[in-house]
C-alpha positions as CSV (number, residue, x, y, z in Angstrom):
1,X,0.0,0.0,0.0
2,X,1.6,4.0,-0.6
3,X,2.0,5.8,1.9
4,X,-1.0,8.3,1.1
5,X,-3.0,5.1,1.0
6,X,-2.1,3.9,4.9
7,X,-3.1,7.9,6.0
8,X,-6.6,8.2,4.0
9,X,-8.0,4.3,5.0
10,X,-5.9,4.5,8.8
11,X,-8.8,5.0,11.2
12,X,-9.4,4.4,14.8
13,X,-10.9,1.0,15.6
14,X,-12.8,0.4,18.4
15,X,-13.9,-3.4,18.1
16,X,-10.9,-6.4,18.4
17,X,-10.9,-10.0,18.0
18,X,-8.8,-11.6,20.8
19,X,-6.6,-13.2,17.8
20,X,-2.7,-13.0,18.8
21,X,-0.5,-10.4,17.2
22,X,2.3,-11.9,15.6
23,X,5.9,-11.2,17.2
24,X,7.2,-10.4,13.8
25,X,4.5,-7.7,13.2
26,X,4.8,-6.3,16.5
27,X,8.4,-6.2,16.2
28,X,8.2,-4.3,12.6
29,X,6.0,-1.9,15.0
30,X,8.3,-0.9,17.4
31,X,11.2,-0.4,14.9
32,X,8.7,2.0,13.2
33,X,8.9,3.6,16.9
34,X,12.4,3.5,17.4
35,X,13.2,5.0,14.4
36,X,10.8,8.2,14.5
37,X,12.7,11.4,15.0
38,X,13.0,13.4,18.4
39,X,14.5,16.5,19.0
40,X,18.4,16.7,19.2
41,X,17.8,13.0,18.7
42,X,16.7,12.4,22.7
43,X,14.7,9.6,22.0
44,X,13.1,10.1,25.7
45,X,10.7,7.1,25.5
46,X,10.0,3.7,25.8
47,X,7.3,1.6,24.5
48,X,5.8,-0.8,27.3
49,X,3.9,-3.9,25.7
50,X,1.2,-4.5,27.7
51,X,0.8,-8.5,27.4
52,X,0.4,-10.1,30.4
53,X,-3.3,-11.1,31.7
54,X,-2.6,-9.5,34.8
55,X,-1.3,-6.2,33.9
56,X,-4.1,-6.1,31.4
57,X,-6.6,-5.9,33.4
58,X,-4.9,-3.4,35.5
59,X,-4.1,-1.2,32.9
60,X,-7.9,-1.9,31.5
61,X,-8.6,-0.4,34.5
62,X,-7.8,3.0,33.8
63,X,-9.9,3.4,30.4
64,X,-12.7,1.6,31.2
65,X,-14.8,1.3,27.8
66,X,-16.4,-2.5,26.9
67,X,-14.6,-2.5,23.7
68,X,-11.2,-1.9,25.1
69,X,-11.3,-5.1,26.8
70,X,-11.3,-7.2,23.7
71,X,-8.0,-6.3,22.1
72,X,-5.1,-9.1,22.9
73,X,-2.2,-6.3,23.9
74,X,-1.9,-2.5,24.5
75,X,1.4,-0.2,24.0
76,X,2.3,2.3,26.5
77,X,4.1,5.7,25.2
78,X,6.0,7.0,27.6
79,X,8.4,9.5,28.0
80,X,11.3,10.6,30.5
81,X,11.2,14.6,31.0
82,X,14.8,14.2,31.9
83,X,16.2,13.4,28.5
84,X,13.7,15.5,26.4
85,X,14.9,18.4,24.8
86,X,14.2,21.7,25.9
87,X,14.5,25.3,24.2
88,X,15.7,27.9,25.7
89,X,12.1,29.7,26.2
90,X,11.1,26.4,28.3
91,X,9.7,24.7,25.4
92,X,9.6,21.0,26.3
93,X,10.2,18.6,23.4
94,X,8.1,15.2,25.1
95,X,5.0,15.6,23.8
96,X,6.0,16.2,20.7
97,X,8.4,13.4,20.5
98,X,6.3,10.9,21.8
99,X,3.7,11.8,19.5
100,X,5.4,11.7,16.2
101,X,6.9,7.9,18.2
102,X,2.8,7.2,18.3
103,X,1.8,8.0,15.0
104,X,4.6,6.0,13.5
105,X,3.0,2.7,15.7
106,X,-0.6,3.5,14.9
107,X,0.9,4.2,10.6
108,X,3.1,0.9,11.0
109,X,0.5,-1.3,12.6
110,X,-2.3,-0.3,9.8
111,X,0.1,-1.1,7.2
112,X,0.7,-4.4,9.0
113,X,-3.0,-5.3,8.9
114,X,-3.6,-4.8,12.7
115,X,-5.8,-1.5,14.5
116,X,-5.1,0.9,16.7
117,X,-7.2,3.8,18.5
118,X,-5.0,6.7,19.9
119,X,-6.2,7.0,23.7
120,X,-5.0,10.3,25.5
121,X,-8.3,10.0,28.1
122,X,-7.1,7.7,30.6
123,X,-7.0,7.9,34.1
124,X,-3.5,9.2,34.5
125,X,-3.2,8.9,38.6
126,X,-4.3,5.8,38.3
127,X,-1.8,4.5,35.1
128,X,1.0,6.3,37.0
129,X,0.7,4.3,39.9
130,X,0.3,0.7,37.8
131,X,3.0,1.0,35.8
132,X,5.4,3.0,39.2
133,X,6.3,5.8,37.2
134,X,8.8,8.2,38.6
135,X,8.2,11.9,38.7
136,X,9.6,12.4,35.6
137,X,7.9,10.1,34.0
138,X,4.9,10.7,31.5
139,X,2.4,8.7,29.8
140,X,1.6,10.5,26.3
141,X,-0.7,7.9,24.7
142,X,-1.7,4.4,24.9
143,X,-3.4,2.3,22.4
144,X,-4.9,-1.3,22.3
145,X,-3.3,-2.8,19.3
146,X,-4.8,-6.2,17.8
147,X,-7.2,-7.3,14.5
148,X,-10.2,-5.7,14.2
149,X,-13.2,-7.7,15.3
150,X,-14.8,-9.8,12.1
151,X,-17.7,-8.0,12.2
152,X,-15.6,-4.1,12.2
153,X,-17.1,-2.0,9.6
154,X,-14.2,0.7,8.5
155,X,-16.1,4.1,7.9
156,X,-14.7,5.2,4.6
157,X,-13.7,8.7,3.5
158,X,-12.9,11.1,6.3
159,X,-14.2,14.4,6.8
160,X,-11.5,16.8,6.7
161,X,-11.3,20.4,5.5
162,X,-10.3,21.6,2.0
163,X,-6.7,21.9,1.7
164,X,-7.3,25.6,0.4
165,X,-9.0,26.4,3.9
166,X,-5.7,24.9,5.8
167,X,-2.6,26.3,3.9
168,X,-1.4,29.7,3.1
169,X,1.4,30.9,0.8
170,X,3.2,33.6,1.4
């Protein structure tokens, strides 16, 4: 598939089968990850791989929708303030990093057949004290990762302003 392909049909899915994800795709995932660029080339993050039916449940806990149940793993994006970059005005590079780091899991996974749905609503206290972050520790995103359920209807062409309404020349 083209690149411009994986970004129009790349959608947020909110229905899994419990089907396995393959090492090797989830592999080809996180080297999508690892390779995404960070400012001054910190990398500050790491990519936790929720698997485990006891963590979960625990980390189910802290977004608590039916559908999020279903799906067979969820990746954690999380960042260390101490190794981001900052600009001189205070301008803190994490979010930013870990972003472009999340869209390059939810772009790679899609191409790789498997779903995503970028969460950012999660209860953060209660993630925090799961997974025993450190103070300078942040959470940017999570996302359950798996196939989409059988019955998962993809809703076709997004709605998305004109590109004449979004870009000046000057």
């Amino acid at each position: 598939m083209e690149f411009l392909e994986i970004i129009e049909n790349r959608e947020s899915v909110r229905s899994y089968s419990n089907q396995e994800v393959e090492e090797d795709k989830l592999t080809k995932i996180l080297e999508a990850a690892r390779l995404a660029p960070s400012a001054a080339n910190r990398q500050p993050w790491e990519f936790i791989i929720v698997k485990s039916k006891e963590m979960l449940e625990k980390v189910k806990q802290t977004y608590q929708r039916d559908w999020f149940y279903n799906a067979p793993l969820i990746i954690i994006v999380k960042g260390d303030k101490n190794q981001s970059w900052k600009r001189k005005d205070g301008y803190d590079s994490i979010e930013t990093d870990l972003a472009i780091a999340m869209t390059y899991i939810i772009l790679a996974a899609f191409d790789l057949g498997l779903a995503t749905c970028w969460i950012g609503a999660f209860d953060e206290s209660k993630l925090r004290r799961v997974l025993n972050l450190k103070e300078n520790e942040v959470v940017y995103a999570i996302t359950p990762l798996g196939y989409p359920d059988k019955n998962y209807e993809p809703k076709g062409a997004k709605d998305r302003k004109d590109l004449k309404e979004i870009v000046r020349f000057i």
